[in-house]
VONUPA-496323 format. One record per residue (C-alpha): z, x, y. Coordinates in steps of 0.02 Angstrom, whole numbers, plus 50000, padded with zeros to 5 digits. Layout:
REM VONUPA-496323
ZXY/...
***
This chain:
REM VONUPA-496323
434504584856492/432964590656534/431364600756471/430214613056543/430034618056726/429024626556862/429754640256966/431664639256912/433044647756941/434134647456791/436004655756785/436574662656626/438194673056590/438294691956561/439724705156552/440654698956391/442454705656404/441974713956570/441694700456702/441044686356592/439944684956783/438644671556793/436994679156834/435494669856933/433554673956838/432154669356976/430564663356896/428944665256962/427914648957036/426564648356887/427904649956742/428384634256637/430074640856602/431164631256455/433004635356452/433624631956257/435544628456291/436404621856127/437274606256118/439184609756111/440694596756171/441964599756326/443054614256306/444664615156237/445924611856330/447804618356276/448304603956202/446974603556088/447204620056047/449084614556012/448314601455916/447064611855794/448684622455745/449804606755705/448254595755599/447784610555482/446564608655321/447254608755151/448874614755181/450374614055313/450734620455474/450904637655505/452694634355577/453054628355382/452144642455298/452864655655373/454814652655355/455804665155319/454444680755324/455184694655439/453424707755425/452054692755492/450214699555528/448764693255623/447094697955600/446074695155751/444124700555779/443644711755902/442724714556045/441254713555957/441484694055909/441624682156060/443384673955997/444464670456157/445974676056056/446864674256205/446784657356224/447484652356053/448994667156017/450084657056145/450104641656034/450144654655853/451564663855929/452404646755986/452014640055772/452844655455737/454494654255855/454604638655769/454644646155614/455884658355649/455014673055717/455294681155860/453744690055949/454364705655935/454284704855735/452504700755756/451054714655721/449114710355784/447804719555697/446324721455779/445114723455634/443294726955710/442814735355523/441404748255573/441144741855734/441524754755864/443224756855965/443384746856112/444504754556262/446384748256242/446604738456388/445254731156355/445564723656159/447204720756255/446384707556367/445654701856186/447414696156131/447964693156300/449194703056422/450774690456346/450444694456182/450154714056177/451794715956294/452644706156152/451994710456028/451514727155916/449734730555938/448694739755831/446734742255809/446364746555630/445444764255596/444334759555432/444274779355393/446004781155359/447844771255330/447024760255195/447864757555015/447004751454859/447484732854796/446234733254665/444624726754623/443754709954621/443184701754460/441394704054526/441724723054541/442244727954709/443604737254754/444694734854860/445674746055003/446314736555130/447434744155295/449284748055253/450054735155378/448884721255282/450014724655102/451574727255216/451574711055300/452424695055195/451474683255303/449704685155351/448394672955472/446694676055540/445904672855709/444094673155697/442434664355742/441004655455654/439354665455713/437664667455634/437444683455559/436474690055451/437094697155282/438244681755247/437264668555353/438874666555452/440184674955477/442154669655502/443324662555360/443784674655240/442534686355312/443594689955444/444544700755331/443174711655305/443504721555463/445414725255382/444344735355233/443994754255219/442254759455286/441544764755122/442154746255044/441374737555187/439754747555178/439964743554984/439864725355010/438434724855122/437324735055023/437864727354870/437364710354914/435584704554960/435484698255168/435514679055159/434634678455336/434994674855492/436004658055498/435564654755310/436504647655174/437624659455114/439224648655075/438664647754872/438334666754874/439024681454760/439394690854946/440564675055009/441324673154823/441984690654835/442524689655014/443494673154957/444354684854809/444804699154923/445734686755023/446514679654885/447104697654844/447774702655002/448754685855014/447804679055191/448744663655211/447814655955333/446284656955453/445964651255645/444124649155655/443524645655839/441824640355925/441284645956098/439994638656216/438524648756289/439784653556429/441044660956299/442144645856320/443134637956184/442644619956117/443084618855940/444604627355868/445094622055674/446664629455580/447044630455372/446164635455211/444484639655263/443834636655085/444464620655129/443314618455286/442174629855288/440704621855247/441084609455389/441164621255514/439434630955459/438634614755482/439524612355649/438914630155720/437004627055649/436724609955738/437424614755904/436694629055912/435004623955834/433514630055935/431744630655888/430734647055842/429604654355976/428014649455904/426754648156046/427754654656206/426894668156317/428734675156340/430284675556255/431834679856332/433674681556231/435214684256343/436204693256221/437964685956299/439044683156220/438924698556122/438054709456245/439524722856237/438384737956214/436494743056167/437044743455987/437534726155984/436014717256090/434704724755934/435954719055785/436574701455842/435804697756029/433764698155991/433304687855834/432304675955935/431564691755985/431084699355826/430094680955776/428914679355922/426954682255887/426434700255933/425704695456094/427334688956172/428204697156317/430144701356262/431544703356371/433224704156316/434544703456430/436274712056432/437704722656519/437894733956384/439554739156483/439974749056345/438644759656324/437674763156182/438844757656054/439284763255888/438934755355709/439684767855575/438624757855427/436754753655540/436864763955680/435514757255803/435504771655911/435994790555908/436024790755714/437244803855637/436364817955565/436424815655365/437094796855426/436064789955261/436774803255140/438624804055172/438584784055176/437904782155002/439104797154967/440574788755023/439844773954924/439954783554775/441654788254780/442464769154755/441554768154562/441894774054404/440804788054315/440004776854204/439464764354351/438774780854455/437764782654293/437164764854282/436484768854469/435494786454468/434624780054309/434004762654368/433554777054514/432454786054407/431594769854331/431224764554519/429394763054565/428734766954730/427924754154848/426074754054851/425164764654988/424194756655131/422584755055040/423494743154912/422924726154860/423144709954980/424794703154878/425704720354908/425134721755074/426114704655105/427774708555068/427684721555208/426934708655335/428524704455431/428974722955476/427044726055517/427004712855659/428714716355705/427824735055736/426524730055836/427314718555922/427684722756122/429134733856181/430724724956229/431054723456389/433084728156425/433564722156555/435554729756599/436414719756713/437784731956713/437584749656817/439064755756712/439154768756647/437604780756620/435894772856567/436254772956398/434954779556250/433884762956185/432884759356032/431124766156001/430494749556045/431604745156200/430954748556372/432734749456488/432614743356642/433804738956800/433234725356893/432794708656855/431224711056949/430724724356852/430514715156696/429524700656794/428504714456832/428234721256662/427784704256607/426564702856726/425634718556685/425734714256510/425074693456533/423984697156670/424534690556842/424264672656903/424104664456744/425224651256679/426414656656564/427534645256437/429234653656436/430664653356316/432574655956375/433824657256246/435364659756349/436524663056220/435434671256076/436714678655970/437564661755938/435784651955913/434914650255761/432924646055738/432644628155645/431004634155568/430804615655536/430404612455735/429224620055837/429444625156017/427744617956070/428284600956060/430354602356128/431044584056153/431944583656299/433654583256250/433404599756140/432944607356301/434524608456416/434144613456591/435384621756734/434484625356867/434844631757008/433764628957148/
***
């Protein structure tokens, strides 16, 4: 491993889903450029995929669990979430034929919650070409074909899709990833994308954001994520980490209440990276979740949002999808009334006297202070004030496909890696020596505010040049 260096090439990846293509970034002469890789073991080969379904936590194999069901249902993530479900329904489907069931009895819901739709062949390359031939495919619509099972004992209730309550055998296959409402995603939270839109935009305004990559596992959010699954009889979960090229390298099966915890832990120390304190520019490839415009400025440019206001920002992505859609924080082309009919369709899971509760802590609310406002009020606003005068973001697409999309207020697109050099430039000042930040696989890494970057020991700093 090594640290910073002079003139670099560096290859990253880009395209997830479409291409998954390596892509070469030229630096110039006078830039100390530091690539940030995280630490994460060989991949996986089959075997020890074989081998994660057959040593499960806390309970037995799936090939034990599931005799004698006939309706079986897996829940996989969608395009959205990096999972190689691909790689690991061979060996489910081979558990189940063990257990009795044939393929063809087998339905895979593709739960992507209020994420938007994906094309169908390609959430069929998602499960694999094998498994959607064999199998009956379906990608869950969270506006409609959802049945209330009831409601949590923290409140929440609870409509879930139709084939969920029809199925008399139901497993997960998900990923760990930072996020930032629940800290991380995967385990039970997988489910979530299985819920009606108004009970998934219920939970996430419900519950306070944990942060990006925090410590959300004692949380009120995760309890009643843990209950819902509970309720709708999720039987087991296939949690999966990927490497910064979207490879597999750590695949665990069972309870995940059981391991969990292990696996948070896991995801934070390999993919550790220190905050960009100090650099002159700070660049996040937003592989592997670089699916759309949408997705780069939800999950691909933390490191972005946390540089000093005088950093440069690129982020870097295919965006082969376009602009994207996110029915509950639409990034771009926001629905007219978007705000209204969401709190609307909010409104319509509770009870009268709860909808009370609600427009009269409304009426006691107090506004926050104006500009002129003391100091200590002033402070609570002071992350959103930098983050507004902070540069623009550079965008750089690496995909031509389709139209230029529509981009953020504060995102400058562009379609050539020169271009952003040369935006850089103008905004540094050309010649001087700039200290450079790569995180080449941003929406996977998260900042150890305990580290700086001006001092990176030489085995936090992984280095693939190309030269």
């Amino acid at each position: 491993m090594t640290s910073a260096r002079s003139g670099c090439r560096v290859q990253v990846r880009t395209g997830a889903w479409y291409g998954d293509r390596p892509l070469t970034l030229e630096f110039p002469a006078q830039w100390d450029v530091t690539v940030l890789w995280p630490r994460t073991p060989p991949r996986l080969t089959d075997a020890g995929i074989r081998a994660g379904l057959e040593q499960p936590v806390g309970q037995r194999p799936i090939r034990e669990l599931c005799r004698g069901s006939v309706r079986p249902l897996v829940i996989v993530d969608d395009l959205n979430r990096p999972t190689p479900a691909a790689r690991i329904m061979p060996a489910l489907l081979r558990q189940l034929s063990d257990g009795g069931i044939p393929a063809h009895q087998v339905t895979i819901l593709m739960a992507g919650g209020s994420h938007g739709a994906s094309p169908a062949e390609a959430c069929k390359q998602k499960i694999g070409r094998e498994a959607a031939r064999a199998c009956r495919f379906l990608v869950h619509d969270p506006r409609r074909d959802t049945v209330l099972v009831g409601t949590t004992s923290l409140g929440t209730p609870v409509l879930v899709n139709r084939e969920v309550l029809a199925a008399d055998f139901v497993v997960g296959i998900g990923g760990i990833y930072p996020n930032h409402t629940a800290g991380f995603g995967g385990g039970s939270k997988l489910l979530i994308g299985a819920l009606d839109l108004r009970v998934i935009s219920y939970l996430h305004h419900r519950y306070a954001s944990v942060g990006w990559g925090g410590a959300g596992m004692e949380s009120d959010f995760r309890r009643d994520l843990d209950e819902i699954a509970r309720m709708i009889r999720l039987q087991c979960v296939i949690s999966a980490h990927v490497d910064a090229d979207r490879e597999l390298v750590r695949l665990v099966s069972g309870d995940p209440q059981v391991y969990y915890r292990q696996e948070v832990a896991f995801a934070r120390d390999a993919f550790r990276a220190p905050p960009p304190d100090g650099a002159d520019v700070v660049i996040a490839n937003a592989f592997p979740n670089d699916l759309s415009v949408t997705f780069v400025f939800k999950k691909g440019d933390f490191p972005l949002r946390c540089c000093a206001p005088g950093s440069s920002r690129v982020a870097i992505a295919a965006c082969s999808e376009g602009e994207g859609a996110h029915a509950i924080y639409p990034v771009v082309g926001v629905p007219i009334l978007h705000e209204l009919r969401d709190r609307l369709g909010r409104l319509s899971l509770l009870p009268p006297r709860e909808i009370a509760a609600k427009l009269a802590r409304r009426l006691r609310w107090v506004p926050a202070p104006p500009a002129g406002a003391p100091p200590q009020a002033r402070a609570v606003l002071a992350p959103a004030l930098a983050l507004r005068e902070a540069r623009p973001v550079w965008l750089f697409r690496t995909s031509p496909e389709p139209a230029a999309p529509t981009v953020p207020r504060e995102a400058r697109l562009v379609h050539a890696w020169s271009e952003a050099i040369h935006a850089v430039r103008r905004e540094q000042g050309a010649g001087h020596r700039l200290r450079v930040l790569v995180y080449p696989c941003a929406p996977l890494q998260v900042l150890d505010e305990g580290h700086s970057s001006a001092g990176i020991d030489a085995d936090r700093a992984i280095s693939r040049e190309t030269r």
